[in-house]
Gaussian input, Z-matrix of N, CA and C with variables (Angstrom, degrees):
# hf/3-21g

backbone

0 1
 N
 C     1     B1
 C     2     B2     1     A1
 N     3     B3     2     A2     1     D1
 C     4     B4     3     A3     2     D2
 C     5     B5     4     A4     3     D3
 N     6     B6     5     A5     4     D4
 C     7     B7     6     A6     5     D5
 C     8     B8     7     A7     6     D6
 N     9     B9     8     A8     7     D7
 C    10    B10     9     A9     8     D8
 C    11    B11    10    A10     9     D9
 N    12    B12    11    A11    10    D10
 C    13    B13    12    A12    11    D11
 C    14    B14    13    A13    12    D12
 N    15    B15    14    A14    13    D13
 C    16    B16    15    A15    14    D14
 C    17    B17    16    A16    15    D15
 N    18    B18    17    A17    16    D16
 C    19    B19    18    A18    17    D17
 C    20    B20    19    A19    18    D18
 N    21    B21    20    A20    19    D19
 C    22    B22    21    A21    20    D20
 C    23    B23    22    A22    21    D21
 N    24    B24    23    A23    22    D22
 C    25    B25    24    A24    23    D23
 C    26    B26    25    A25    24    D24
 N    27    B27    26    A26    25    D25
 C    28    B28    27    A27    26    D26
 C    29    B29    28    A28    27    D27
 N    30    B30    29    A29    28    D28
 C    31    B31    30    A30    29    D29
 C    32    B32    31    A31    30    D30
 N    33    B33    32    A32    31    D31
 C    34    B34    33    A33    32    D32
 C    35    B35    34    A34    33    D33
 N    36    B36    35    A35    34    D34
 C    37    B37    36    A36    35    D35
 C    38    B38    37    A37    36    D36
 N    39    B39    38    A38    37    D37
 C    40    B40    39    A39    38    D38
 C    41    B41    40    A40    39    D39
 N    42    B42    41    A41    40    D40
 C    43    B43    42    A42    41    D41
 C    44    B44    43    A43    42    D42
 N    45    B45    44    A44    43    D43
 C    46    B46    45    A45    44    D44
 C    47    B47    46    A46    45    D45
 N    48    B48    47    A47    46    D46
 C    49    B49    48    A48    47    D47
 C    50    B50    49    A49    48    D48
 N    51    B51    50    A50    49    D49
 C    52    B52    51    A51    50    D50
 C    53    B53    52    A52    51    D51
 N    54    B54    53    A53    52    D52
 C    55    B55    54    A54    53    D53
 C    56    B56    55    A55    54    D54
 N    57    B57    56    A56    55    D55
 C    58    B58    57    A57    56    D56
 C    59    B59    58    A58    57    D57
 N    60    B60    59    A59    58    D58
 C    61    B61    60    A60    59    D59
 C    62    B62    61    A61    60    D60
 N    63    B63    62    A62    61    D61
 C    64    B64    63    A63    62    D62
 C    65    B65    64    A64    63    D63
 N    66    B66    65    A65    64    D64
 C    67    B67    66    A66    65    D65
 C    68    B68    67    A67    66    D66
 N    69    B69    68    A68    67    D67
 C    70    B70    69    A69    68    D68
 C    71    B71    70    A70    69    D69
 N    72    B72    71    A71    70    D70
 C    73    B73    72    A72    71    D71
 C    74    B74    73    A73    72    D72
 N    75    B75    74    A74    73    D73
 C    76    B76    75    A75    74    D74
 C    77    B77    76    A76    75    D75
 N    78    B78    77    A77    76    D76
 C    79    B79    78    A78    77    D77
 C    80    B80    79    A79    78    D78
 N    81    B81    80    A80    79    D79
 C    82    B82    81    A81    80    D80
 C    83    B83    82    A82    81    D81
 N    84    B84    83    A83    82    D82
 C    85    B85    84    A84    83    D83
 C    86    B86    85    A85    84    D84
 N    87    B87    86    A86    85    D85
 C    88    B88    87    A87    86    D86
 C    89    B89    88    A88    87    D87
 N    90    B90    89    A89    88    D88
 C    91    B91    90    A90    89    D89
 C    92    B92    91    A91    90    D90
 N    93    B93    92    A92    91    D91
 C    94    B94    93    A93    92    D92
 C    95    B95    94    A94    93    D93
 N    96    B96    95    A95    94    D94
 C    97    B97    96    A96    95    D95
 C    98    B98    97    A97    96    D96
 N    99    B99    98    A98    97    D97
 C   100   B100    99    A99    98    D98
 C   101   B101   100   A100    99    D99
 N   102   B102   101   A101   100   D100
 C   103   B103   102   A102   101   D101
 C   104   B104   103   A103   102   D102
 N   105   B105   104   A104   103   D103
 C   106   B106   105   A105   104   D104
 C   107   B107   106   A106   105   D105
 N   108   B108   107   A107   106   D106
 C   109   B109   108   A108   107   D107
 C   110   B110   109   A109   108   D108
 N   111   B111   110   A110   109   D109
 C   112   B112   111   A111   110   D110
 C   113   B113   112   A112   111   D111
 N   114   B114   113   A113   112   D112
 C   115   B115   114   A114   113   D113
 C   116   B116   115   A115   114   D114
 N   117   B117   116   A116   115   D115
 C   118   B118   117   A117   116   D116
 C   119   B119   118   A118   117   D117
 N   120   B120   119   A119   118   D118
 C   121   B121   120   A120   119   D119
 C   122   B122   121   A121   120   D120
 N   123   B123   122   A122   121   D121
 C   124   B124   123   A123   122   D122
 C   125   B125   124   A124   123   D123
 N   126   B126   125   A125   124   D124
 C   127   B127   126   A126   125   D125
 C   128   B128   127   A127   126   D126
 N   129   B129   128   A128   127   D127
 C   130   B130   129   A129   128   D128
 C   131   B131   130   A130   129   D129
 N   132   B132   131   A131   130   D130
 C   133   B133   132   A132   131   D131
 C   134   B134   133   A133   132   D132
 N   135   B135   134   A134   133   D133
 C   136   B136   135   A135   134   D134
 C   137   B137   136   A136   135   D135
 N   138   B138   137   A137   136   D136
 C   139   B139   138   A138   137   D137
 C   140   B140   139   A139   138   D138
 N   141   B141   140   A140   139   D139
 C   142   B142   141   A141   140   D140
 C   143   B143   142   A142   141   D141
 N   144   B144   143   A143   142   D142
 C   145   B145   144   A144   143   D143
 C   146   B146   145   A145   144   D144
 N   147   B147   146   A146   145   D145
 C   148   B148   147   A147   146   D146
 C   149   B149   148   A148   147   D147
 N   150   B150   149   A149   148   D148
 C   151   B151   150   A150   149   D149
 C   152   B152   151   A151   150   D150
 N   153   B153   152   A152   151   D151
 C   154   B154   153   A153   152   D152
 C   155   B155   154   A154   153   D153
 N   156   B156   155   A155   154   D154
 C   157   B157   156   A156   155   D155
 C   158   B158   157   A157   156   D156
 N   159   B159   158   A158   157   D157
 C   160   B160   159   A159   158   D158
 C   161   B161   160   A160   159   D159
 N   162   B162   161   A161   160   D160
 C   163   B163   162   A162   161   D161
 C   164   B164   163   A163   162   D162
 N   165   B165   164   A164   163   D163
 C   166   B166   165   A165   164   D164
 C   167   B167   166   A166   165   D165
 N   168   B168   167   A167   166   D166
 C   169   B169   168   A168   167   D167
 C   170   B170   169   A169   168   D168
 N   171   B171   170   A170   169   D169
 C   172   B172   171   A171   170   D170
 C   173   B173   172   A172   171   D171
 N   174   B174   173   A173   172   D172
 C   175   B175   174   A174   173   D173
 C   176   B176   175   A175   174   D174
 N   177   B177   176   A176   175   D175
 C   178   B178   177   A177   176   D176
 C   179   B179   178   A178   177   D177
 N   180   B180   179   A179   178   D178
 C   181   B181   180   A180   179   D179
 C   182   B182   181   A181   180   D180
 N   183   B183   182   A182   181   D181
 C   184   B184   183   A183   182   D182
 C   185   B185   184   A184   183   D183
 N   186   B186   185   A185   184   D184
 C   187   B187   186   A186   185   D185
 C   188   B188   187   A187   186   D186
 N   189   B189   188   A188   187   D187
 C   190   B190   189   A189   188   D188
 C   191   B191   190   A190   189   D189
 N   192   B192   191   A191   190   D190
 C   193   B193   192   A192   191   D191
 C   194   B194   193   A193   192   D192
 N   195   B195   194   A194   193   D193
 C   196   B196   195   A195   194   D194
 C   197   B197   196   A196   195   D195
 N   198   B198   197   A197   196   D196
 C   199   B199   198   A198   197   D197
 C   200   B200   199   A199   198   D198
 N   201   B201   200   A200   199   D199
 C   202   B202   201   A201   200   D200
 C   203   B203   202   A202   201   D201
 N   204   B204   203   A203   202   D202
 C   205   B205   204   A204   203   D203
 C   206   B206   205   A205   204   D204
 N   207   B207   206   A206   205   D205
 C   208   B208   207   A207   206   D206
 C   209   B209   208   A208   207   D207
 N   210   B210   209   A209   208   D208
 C   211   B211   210   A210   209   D209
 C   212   B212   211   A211   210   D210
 N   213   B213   212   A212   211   D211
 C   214   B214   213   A213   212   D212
 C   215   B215   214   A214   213   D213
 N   216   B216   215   A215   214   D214
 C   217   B217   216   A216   215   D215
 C   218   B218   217   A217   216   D216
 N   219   B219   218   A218   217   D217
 C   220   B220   219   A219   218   D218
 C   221   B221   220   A220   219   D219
 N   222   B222   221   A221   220   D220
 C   223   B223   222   A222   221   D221
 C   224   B224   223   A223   222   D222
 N   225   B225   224   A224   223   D223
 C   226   B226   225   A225   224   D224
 C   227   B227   226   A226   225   D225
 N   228   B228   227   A227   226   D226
 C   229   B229   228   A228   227   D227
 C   230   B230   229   A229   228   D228
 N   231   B231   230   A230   229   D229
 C   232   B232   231   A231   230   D230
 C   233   B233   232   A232   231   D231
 N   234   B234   233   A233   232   D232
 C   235   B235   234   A234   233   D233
 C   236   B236   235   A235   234   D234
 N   237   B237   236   A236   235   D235
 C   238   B238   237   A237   236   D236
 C   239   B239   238   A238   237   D237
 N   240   B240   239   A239   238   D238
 C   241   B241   240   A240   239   D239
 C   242   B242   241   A241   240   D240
 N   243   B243   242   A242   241   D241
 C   244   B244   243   A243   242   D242
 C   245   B245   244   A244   243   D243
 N   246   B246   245   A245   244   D244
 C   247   B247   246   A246   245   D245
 C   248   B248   247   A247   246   D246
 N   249   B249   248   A248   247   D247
 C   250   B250   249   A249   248   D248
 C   251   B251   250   A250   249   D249
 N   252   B252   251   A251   250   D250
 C   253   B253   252   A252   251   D251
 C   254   B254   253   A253   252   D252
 N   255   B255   254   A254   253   D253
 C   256   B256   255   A255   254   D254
 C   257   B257   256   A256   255   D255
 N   258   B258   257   A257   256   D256
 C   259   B259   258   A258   257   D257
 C   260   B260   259   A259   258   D258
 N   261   B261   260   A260   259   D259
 C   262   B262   261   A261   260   D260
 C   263   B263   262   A262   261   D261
 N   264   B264   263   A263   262   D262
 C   265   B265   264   A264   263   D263
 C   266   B266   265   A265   264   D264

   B1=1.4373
   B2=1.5275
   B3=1.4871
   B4=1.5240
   B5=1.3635
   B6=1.6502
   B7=0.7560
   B8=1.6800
   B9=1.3971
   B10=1.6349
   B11=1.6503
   B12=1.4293
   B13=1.3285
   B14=1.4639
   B15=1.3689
   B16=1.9050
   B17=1.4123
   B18=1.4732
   B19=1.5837
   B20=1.4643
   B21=1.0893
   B22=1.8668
   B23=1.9687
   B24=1.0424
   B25=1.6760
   B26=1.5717
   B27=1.1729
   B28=1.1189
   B29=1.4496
   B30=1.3773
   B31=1.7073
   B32=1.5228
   B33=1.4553
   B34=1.8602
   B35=1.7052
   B36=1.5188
   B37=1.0426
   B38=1.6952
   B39=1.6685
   B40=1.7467
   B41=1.4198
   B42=1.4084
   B43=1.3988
   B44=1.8864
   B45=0.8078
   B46=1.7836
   B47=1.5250
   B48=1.5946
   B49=1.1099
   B50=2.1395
   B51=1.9083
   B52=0.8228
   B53=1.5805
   B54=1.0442
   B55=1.3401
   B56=1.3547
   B57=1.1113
   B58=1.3875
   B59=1.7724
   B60=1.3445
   B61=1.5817
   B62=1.1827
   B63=1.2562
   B64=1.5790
   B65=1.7559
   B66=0.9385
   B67=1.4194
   B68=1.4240
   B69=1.4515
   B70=1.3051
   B71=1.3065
   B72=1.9517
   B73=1.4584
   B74=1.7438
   B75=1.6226
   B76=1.7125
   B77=1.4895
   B78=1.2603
   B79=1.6363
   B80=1.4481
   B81=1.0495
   B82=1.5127
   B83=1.1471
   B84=1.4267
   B85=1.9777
   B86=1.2845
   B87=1.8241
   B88=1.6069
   B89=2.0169
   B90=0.8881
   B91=1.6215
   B92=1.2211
   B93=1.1935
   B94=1.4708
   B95=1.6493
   B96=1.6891
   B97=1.2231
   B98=1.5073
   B99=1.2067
   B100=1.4272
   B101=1.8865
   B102=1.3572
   B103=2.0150
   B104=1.0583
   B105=1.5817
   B106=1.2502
   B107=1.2345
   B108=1.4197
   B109=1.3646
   B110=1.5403
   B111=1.3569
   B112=1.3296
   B113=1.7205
   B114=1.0788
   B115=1.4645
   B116=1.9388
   B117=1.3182
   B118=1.0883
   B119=1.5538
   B120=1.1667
   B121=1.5541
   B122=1.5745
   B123=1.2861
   B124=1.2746
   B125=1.8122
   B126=0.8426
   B127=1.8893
   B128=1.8770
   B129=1.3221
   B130=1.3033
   B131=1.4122
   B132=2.1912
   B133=1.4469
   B134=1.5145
   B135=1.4613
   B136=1.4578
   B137=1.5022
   B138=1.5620
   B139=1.7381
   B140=1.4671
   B141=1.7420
   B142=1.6781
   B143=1.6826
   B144=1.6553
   B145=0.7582
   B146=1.8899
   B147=0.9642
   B148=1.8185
   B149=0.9736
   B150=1.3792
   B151=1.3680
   B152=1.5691
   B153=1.3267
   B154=1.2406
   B155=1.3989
   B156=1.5596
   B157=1.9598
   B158=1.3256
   B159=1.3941
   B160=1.6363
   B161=1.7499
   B162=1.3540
   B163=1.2001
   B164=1.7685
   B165=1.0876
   B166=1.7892
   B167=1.6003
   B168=1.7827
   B169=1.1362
   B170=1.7090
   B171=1.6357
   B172=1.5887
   B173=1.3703
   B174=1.2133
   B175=1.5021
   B176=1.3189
   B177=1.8103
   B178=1.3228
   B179=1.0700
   B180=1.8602
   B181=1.3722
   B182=1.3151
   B183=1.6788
   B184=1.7413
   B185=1.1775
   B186=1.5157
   B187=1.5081
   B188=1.4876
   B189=1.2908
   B190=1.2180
   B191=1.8539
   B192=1.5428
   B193=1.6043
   B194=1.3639
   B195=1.8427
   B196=1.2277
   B197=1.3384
   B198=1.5522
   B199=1.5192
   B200=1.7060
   B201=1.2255
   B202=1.3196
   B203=1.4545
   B204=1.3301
   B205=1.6828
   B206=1.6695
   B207=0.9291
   B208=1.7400
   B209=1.1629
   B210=1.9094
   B211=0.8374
   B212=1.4043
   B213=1.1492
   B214=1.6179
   B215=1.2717
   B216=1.5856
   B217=0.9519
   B218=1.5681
   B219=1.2844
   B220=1.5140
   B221=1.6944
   B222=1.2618
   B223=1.4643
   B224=1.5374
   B225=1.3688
   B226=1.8705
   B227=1.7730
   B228=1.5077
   B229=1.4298
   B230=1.4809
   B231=1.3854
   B232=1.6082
   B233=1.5755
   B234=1.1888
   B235=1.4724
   B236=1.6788
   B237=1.1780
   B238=1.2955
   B239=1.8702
   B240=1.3537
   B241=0.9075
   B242=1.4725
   B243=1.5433
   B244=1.3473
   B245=1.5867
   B246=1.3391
   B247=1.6878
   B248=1.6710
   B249=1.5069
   B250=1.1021
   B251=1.4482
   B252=1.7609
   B253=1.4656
   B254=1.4110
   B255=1.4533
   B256=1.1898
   B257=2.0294
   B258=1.0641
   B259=1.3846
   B260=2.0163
   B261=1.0459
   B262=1.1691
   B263=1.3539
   B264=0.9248
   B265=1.3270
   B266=1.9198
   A1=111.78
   A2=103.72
   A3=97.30
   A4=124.96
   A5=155.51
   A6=149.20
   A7=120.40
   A8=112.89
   A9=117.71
   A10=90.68
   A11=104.52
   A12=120.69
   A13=131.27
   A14=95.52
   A15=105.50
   A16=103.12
   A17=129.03
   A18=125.16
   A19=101.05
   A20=132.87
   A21=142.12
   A22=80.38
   A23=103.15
   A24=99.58
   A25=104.09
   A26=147.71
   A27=151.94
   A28=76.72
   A29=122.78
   A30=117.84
   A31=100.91
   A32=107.08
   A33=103.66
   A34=120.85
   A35=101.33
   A36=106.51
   A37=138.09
   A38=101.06
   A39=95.30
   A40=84.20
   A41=160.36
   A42=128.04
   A43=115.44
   A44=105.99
   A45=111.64
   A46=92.66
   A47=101.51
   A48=120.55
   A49=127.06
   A50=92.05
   A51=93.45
   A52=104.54
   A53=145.31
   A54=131.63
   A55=108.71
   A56=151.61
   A57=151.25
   A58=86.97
   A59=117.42
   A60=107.38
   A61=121.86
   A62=112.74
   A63=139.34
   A64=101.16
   A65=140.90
   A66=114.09
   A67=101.82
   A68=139.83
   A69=92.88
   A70=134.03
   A71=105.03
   A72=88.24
   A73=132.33
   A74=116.94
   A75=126.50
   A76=104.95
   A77=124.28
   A78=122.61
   A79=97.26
   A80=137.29
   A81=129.81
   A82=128.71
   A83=134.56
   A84=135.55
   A85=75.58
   A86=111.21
   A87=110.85
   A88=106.36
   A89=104.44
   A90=111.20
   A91=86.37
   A92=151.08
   A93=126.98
   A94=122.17
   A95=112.86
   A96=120.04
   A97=119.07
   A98=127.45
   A99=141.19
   A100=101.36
   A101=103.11
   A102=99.67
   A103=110.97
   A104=133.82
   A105=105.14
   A106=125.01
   A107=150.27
   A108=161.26
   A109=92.00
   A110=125.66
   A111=151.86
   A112=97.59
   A113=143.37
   A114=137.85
   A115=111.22
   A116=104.64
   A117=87.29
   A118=99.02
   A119=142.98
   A120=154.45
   A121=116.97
   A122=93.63
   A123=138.18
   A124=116.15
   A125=94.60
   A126=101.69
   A127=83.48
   A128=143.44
   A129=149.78
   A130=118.06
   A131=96.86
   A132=92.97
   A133=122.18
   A134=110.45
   A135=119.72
   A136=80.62
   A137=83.52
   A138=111.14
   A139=112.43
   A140=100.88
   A141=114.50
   A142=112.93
   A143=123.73
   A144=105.97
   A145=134.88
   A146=89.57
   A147=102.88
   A148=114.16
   A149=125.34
   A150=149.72
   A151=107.61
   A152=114.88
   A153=119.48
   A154=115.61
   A155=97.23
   A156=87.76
   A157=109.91
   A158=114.47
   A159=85.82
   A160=106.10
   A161=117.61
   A162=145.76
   A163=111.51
   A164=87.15
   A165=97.66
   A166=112.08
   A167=112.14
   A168=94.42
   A169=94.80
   A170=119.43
   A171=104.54
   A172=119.23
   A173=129.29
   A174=130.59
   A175=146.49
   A176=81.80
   A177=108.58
   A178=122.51
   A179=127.53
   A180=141.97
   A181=113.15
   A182=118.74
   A183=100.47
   A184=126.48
   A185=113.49
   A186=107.56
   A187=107.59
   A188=106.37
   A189=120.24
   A190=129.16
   A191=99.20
   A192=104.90
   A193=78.85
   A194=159.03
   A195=112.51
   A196=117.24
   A197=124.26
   A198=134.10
   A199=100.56
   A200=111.77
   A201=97.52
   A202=132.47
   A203=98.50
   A204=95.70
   A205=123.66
   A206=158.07
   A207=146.24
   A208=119.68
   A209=139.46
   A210=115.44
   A211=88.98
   A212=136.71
   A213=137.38
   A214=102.25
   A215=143.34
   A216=144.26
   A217=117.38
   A218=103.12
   A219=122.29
   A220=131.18
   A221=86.81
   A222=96.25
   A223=124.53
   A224=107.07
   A225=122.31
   A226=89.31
   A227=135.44
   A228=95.64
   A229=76.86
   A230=129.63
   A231=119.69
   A232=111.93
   A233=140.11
   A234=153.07
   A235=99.90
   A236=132.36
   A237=143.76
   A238=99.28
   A239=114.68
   A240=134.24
   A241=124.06
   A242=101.46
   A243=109.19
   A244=113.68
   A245=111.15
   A246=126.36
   A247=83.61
   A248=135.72
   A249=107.47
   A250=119.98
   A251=114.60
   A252=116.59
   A253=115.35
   A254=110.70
   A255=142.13
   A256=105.51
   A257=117.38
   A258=134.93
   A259=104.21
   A260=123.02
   A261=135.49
   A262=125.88
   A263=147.47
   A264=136.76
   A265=94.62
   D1=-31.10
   D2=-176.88
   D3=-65.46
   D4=-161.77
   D5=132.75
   D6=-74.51
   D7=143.46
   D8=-176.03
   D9=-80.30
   D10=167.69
   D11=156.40
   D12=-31.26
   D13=-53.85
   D14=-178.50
   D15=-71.51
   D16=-39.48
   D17=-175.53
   D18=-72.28
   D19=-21.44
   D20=-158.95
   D21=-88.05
   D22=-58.20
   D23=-162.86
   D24=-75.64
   D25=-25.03
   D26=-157.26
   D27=-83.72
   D28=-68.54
   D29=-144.41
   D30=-68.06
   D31=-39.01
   D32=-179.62
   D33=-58.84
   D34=-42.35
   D35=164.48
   D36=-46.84
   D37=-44.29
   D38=177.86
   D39=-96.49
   D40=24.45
   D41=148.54
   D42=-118.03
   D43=-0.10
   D44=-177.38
   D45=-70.01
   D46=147.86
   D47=175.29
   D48=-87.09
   D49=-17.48
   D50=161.75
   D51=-168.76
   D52=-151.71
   D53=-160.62
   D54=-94.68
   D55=-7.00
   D56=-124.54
   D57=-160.88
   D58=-16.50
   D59=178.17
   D60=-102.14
   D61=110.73
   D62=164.75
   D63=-89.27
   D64=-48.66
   D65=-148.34
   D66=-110.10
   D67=13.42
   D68=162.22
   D69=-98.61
   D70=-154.08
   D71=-164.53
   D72=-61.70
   D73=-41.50
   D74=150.47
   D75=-18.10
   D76=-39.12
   D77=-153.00
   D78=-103.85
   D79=-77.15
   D80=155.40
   D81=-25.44
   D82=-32.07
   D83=164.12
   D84=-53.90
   D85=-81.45
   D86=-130.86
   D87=-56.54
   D88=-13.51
   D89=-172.48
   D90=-94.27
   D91=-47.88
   D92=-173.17
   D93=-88.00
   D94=-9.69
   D95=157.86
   D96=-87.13
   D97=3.16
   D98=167.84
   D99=-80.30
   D100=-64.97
   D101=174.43
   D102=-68.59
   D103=-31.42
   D104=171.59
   D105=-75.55
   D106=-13.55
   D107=-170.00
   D108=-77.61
   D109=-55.49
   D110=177.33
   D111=-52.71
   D112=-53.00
   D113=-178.00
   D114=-83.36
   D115=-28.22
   D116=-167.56
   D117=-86.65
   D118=8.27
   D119=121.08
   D120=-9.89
   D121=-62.52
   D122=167.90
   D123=-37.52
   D124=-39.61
   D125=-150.48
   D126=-115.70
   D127=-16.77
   D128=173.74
   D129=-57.45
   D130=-38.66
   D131=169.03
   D132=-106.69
   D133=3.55
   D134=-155.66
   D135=-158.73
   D136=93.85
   D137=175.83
   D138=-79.21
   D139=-42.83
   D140=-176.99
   D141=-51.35
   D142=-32.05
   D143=-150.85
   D144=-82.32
   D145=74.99
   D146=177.05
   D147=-12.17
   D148=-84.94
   D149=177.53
   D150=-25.34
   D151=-57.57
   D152=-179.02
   D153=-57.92
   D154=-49.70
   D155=178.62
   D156=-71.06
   D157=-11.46
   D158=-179.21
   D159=-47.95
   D160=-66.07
   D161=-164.99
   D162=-47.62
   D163=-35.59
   D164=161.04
   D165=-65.18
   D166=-51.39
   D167=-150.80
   D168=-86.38
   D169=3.46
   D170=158.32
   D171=-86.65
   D172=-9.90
   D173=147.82
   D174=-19.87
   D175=-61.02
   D176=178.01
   D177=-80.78
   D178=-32.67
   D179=148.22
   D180=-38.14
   D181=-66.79
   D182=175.62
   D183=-59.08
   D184=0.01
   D185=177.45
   D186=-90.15
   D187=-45.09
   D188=161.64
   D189=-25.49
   D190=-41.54
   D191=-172.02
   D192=-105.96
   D193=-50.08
   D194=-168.95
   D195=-55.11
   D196=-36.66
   D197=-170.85
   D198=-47.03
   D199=-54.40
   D200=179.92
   D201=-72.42
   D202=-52.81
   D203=152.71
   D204=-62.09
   D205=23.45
   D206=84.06
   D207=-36.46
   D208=-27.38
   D209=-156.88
   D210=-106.91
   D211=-9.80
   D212=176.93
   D213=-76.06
   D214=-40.43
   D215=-155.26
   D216=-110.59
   D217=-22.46
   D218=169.59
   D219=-163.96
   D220=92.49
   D221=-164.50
   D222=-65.64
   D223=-20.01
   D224=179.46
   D225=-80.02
   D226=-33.33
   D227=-146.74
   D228=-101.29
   D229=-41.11
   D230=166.71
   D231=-26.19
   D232=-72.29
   D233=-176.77
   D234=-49.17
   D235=-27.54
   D236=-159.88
   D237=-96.11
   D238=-44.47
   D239=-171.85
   D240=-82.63
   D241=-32.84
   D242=167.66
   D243=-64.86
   D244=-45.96
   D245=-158.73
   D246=-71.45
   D247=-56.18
   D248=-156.84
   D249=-85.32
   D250=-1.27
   D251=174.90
   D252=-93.18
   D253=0.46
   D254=-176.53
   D255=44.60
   D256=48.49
   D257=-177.61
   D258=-74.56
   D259=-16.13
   D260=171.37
   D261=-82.74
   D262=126.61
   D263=175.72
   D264=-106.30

């Protein structure tokens, strides 16, 4: 379920702000909208599994509160960020 190395570096890579940044918020959505896309795969064949969504559906909550906290604090790279994780319909 987790991400390998090469998917961890691919995603830091097109969203880090500069080489040495792993943690902010851009970098944490896109890494946590990468496993979740990746679990809900997951749950397509193995409907039963409870347990698992719990863990999804706290996933989706921390993505949830960075999204907002980017969008309080920066509303162009939030708006920027949405369009390219395409989290909007």
């Amino acid at each position: 379920m987790a991400l390998n190395k090469d998917q961890r570096q691919a995603v830091l890579k097109k969203h880090q702000r500069s080489t040495l940044d792993t943690g902010s918020s851009e970098v944490q959505v896109a890494l946590l909208t990468s496993r979740i896309n990746d679990i809900t795969k997951h749950f397509i064949t193995h409907k039963k599994d409870f347990h698992g969504r719990r863990g999804l559906i706290g996933m989706v909550n921390r993505r949830r509160k960075l999204l907002d906290y980017l969008k309080r604090t920066n509303v162009e790279k939030y708006s920027a960020l949405i369009k390219e994780l395409d989290l909007r319909k």
